[in-house]
C-alpha positions as CSV (number, residue, x, y, z in Angstrom):
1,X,6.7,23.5,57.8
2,X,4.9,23.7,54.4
3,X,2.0,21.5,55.9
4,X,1.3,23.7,58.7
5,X,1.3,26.5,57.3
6,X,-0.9,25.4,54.2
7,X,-3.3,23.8,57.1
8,X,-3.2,27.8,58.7
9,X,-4.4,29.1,55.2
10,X,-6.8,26.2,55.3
11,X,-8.1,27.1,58.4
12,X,-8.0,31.2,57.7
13,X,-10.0,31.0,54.9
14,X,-12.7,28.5,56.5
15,X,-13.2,30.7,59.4
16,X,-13.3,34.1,57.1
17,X,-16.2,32.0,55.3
18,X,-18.0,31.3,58.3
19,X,-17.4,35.0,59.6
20,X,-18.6,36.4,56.0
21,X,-21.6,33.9,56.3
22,X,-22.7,34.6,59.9
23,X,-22.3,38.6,58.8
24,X,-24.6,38.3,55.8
25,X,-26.9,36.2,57.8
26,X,-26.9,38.1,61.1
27,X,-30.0,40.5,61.4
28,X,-29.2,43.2,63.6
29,X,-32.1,44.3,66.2
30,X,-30.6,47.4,67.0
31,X,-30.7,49.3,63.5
32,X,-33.9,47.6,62.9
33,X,-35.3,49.0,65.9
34,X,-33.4,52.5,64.8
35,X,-34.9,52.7,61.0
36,X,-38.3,51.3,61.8
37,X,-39.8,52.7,58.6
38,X,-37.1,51.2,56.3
39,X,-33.5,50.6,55.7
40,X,-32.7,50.9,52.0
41,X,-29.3,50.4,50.0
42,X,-28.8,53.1,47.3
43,X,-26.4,52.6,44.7
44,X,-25.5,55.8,42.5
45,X,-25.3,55.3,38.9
46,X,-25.0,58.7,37.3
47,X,-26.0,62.0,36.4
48,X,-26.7,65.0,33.7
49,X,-26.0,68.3,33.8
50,X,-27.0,71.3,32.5
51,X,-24.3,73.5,30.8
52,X,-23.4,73.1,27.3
53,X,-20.7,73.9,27.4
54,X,-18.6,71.6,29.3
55,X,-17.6,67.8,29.8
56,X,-18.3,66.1,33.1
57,X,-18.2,62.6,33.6
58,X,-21.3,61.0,33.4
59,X,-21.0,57.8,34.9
60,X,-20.5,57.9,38.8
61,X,-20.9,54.8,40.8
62,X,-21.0,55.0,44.2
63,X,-23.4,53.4,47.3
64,X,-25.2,54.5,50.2
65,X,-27.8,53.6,52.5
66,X,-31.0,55.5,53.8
67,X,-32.4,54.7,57.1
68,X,-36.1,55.8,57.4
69,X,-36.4,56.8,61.4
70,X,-39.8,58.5,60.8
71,X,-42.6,57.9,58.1
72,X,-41.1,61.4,57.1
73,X,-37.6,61.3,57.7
74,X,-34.4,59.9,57.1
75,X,-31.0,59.6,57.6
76,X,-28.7,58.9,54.8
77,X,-25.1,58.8,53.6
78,X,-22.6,57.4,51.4
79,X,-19.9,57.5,48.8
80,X,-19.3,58.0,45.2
81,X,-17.2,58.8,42.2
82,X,-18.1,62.3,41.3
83,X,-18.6,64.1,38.0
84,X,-15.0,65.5,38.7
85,X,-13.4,61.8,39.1
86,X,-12.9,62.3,42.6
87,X,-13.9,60.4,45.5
88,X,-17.2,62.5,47.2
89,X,-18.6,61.2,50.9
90,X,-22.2,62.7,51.9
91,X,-24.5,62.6,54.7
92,X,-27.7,64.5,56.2
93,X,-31.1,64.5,56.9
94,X,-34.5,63.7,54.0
95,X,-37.5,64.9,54.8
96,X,-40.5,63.6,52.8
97,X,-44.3,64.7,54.1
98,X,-47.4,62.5,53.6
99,X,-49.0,65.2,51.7
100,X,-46.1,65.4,49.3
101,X,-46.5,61.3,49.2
102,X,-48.9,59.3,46.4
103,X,-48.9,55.8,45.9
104,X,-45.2,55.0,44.5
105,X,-43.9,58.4,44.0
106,X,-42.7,61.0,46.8
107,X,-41.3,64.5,46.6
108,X,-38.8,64.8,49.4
109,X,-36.3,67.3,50.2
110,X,-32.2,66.9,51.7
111,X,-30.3,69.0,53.6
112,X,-26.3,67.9,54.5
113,X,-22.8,67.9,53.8
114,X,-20.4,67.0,50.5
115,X,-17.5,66.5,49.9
116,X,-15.0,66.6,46.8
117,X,-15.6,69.6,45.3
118,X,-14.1,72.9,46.1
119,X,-16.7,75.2,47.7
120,X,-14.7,77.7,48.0
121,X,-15.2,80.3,50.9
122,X,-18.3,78.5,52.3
123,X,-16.7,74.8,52.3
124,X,-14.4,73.4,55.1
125,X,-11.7,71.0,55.7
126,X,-8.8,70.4,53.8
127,X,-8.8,72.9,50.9
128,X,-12.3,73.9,51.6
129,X,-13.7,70.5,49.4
130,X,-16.5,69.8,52.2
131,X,-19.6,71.8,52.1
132,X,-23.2,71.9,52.2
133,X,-25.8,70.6,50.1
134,X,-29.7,71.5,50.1
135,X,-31.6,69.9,47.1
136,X,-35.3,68.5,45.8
137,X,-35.2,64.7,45.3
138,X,-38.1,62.7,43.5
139,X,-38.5,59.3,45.4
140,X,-39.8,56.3,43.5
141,X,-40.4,52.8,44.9
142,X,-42.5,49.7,44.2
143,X,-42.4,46.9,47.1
144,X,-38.5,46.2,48.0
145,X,-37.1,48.8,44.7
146,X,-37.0,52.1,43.7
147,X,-35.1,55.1,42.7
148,X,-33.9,58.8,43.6
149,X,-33.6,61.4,41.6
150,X,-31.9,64.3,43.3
151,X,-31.7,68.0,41.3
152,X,-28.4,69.2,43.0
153,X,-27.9,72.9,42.8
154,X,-24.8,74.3,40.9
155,X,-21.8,75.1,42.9
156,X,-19.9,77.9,41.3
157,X,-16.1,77.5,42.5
158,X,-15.9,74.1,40.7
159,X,-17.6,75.5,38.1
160,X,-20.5,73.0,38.3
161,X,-24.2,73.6,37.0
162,X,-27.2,72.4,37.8
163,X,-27.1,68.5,37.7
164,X,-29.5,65.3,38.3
165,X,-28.0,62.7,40.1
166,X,-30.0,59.2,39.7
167,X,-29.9,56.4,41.8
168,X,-31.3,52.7,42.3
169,X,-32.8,51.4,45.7
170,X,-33.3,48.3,47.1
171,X,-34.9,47.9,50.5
172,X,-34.5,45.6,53.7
């Protein structure tokens, strides 16, 4: 019996290799074909706000991807731990013009949803902690890295101010 069964946990863990490998190594032709102008992996690292007065936490780790569909726009979303320790999901639309576009720097705009704060009366779902965001970002990238920083606008009934949000990219 004990041989079997340590020859099934042999086995198990050789085939979740191989099925991690194959993953990591299979390029998809479907997203590829989807985010033509560039499929980038952001991971959130932090952020500073504005208000004296207060303690936030600082350090928020999270990740996210961006899928470029347009030389001008993008589809994003992902997760991270907010400057309330709790978990917040996102996801929406970037839009980032040529003219608005030099070299290795772009001003871009993003318009979506949040969630893990409380928004009060114009948030939704449970206890009205998903609501909308609309905020300036400043796009940096050289070759295959980058970063994003975002100016997120204050939301009042979690007593939030103004806060920058940074994040590192790494394209694909």
């Amino acid at each position: 019996m004990h041989s079997w069964l340590s020859r099934f946990r042999s086995l198990r863990v050789g085939l979740l290799g191989l099925a991690a490998s194959a993953a990591f190594a299979w390029t998809p032709s479907a997203p590829a074909a989807i985010c033509r102008d560039g499929l980038w992996a952001d991971a959130m690292i932090g952020s500073h706000h504005f208000h004296p007065d207060k303690d936030f936490e600082q350090f928020n780790p999270g990740i996210g991807a961006e899928c470029w569909v347009a030389p001008q726009w993008a589809v994003t979303g992902g997760y991270f731990r907010n400057s309330l320790s709790k978990p917040s999901f996102y996801g929406g639309g970037v839009w980032g013009p040529d003219f608005l576009h030099w070299n290795h720097i772009r001003l871009a705009a993003i318009v979506g949803i949040i969630s893990g704060y409380n928004y009060g009366s114009y948030g939704f779902g449970h206890n009205h902690t998903i609501g909308p965001v609309a905020a300036p970002l400043v796009m940096l990238d050289y070759k295959r890295v980058g970063a994003n920083i975002i100016l997120i606008p204050p939301i009042p009934s979690s007593d939030l101010p103004f806060t920058l949000g940074f994040m590192l990219r790494v394209k694909f």
